[in-house]
C-alpha positions as CSV (number, residue, x, y, z in Angstrom):
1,X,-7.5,90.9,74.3
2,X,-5.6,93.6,75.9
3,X,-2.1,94.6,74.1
4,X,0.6,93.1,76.6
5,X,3.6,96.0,75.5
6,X,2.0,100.1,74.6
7,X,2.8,101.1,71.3
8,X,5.3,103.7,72.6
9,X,7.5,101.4,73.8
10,X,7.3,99.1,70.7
11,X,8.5,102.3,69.2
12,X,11.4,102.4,71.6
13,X,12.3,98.7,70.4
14,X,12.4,99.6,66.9
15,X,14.4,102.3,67.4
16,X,17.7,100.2,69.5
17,X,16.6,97.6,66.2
18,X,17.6,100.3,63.8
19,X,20.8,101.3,65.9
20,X,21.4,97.4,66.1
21,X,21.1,96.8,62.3
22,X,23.3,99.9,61.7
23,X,26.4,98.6,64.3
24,X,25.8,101.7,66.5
25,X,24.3,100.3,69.4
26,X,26.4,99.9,72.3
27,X,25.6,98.2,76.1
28,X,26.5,99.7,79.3
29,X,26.5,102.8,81.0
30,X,27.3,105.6,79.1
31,X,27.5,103.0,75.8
32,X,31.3,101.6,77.2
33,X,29.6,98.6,77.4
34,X,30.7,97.7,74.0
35,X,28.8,96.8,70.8
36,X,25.7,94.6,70.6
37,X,26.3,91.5,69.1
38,X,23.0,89.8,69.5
39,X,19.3,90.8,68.4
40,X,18.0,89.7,71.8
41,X,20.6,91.6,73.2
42,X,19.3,95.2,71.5
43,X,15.1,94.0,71.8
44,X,16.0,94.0,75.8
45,X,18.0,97.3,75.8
46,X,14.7,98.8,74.2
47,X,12.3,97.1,76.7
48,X,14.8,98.0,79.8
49,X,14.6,101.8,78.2
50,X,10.9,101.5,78.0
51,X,9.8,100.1,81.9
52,X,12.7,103.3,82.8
53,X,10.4,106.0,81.1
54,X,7.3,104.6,82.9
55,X,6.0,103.2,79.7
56,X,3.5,99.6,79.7
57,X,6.3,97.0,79.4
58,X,5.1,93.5,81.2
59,X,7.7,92.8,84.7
60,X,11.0,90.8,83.3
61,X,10.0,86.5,83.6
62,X,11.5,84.9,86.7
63,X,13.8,82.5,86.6
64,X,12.8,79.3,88.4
């Protein structure tokens, strides 16, 4: 079975994880967003980083 997410951007997740666990990571443009309070919060910051540098990301689910 295919891999659904590349491994680059699973590194890119990890990475907004780390900033997450360490209270650094921030939301909005330019980080003025304010902190991220929520692990869901940071694992879609990483995948929304991922899709913008081209990387395999599946699309975001629809909402029915």
């Amino acid at each position: 079975m295919a891999r659904r997410y590349s491994r680059s951007a699973n590194k890119d997740v990890e990475r907004e994880m780390r900033k997450f666990n360490r209270g650094k990571l921030k939301s909005g443009k330019g980080g003025k967003g304010g902190r991220v309070k929520s692990r869901k919060q940071a694992i879609a910051i990483g995948l929304s980083e991922a899709r913008q540098k081209g990387k395999k990301v599946p699309r975001k689910a629809k909402r029915a």
